[in-house]
C-alpha positions in Angstrom: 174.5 146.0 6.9 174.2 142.5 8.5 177.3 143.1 10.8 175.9 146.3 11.9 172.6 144.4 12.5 173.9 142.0 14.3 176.2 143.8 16.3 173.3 146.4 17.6 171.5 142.6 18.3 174.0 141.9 20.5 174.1 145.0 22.4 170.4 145.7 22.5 170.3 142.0 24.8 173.3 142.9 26.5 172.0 146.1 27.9 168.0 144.3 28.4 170.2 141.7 30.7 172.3 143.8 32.2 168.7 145.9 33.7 167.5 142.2 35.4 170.1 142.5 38.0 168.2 145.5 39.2 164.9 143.3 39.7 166.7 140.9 41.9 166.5 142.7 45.6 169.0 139.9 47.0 171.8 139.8 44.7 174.8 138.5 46.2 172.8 137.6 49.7 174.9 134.9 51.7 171.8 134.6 53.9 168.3 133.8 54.0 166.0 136.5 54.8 164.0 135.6 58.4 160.5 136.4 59.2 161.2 138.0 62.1 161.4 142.1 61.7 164.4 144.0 62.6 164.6 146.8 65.2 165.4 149.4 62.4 162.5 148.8 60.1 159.5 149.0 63.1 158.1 152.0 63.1 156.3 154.0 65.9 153.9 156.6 66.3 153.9 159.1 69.1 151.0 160.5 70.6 148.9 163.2 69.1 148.3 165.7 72.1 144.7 165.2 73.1 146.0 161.6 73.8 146.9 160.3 77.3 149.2 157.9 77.9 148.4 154.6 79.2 150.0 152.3 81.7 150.3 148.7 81.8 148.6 146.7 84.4 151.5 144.5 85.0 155.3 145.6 84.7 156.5 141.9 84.8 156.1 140.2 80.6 153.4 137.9 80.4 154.9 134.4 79.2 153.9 133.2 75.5 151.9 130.9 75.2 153.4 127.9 73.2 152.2 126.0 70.3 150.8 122.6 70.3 152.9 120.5 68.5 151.6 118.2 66.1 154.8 115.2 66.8 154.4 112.2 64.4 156.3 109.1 64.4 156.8 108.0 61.2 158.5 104.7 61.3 159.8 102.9 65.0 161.0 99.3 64.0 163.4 96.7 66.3 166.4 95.3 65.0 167.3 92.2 66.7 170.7 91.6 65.2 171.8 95.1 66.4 169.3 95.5 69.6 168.1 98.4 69.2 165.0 99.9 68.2 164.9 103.1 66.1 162.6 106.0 65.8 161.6 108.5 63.0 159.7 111.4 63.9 159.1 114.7 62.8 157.2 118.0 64.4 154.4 118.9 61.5 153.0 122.4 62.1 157.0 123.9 63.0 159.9 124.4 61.2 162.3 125.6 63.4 165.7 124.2 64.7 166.5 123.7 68.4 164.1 121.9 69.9 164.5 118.6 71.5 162.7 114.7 71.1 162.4 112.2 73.9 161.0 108.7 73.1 159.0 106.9 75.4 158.7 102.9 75.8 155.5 101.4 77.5 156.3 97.3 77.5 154.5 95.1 79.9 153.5 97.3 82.0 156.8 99.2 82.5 157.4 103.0 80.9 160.8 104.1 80.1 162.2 107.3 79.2 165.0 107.4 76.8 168.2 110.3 76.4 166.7 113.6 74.5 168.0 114.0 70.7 167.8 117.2 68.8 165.7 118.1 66.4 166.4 120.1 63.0 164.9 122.3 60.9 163.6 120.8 57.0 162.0 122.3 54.4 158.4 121.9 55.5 158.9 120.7 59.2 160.9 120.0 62.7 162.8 116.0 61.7 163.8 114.6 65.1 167.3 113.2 64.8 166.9 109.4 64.6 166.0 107.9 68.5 168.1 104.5 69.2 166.8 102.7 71.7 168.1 99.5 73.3 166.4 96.3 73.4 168.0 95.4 76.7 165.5 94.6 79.3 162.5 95.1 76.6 160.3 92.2 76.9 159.5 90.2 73.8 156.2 91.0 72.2 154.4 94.7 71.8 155.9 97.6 73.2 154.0 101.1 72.3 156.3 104.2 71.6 155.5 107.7 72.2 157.9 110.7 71.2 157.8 114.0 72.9 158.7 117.4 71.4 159.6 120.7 73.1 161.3 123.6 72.0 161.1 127.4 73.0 158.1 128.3 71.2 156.2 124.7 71.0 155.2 121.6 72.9 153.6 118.2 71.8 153.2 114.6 71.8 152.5 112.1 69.4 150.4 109.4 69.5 151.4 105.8 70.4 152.9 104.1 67.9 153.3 99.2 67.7 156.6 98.0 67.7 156.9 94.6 68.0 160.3 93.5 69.8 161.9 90.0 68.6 
């Protein structure tokens, strides 16, 4: 009686697992599913006859509008013994991959511009790839740093940020 108990135990939870895969609607998915929807699940109406249609005022595409970035630099520090200053920044209000940061130096009156660097998608955000710039021709004292972001769909600045350079 207790094998027979057992053994209808053991199918009963096999069978109550087994029905779980069918709850899962991305079993097996190698992908992550995007927000963005696809061409075969939009759906369109067409117009009722006492409808007229319509016609656009322009036929040229409007451009879109891009977000305002909210860039913060969260650490810019000089290294003397390599000569180089490096910055951390990352794009708040975006997570997207693609876009591009460009720091800028203000020293003693002189701006510079440094190289672009790309910028990466994270779990919550945009993370600039680390910014190196060199100390060469960097006065001693404070310099301010600024880092620039710009992608496809947003555009920003953060605000100045104290380094001082050995």
């Amino acid at each position: 009686m207790k094998k027979i108990l057992s053994s209808a135990a053991i199918a009963l939870c096999t069978v109550s697992l087994a029905g779980c895969s069918m709850f899962y609607p991305n079993w097996g998915a190698t992908e992550l599913p995007t927000t963005t929807p696809s061409s075969s699940a939009s759906v369109s109406e067409s117009p009722t006859p006492s409808e007229t249609p319509t016609q656009s005022a322009s036929a040229t595409p409007s451009p879109t509008a891009k977000i305002d970035a909210d860039v913060q630099i969260l650490d810019a520090s000089a290294d003397a013994t390599a000569g180089t200053i490096t910055v951390i920044a990352q794009v708040n209000n975006v997570t997207e991959t693609g876009g591009s940061c460009v720091a800028l130096v203000k020293d003693a009156g002189v701006t510079k511009t440094y190289a672009a660097v790309s910028a990466e998608s994270n779990a919550a955000s945009t993370q600039c790839f680390p910014i190196t710039i060199p100390l060469n021709g960097l006065a001693s004292g404070t310099a301010a740093v600024q880092v620039s972001y710009s992608s496809g769909t947003a555009v920003g600045k953060s605000n100045f940020f104290a380094v001082t350079i050995p």
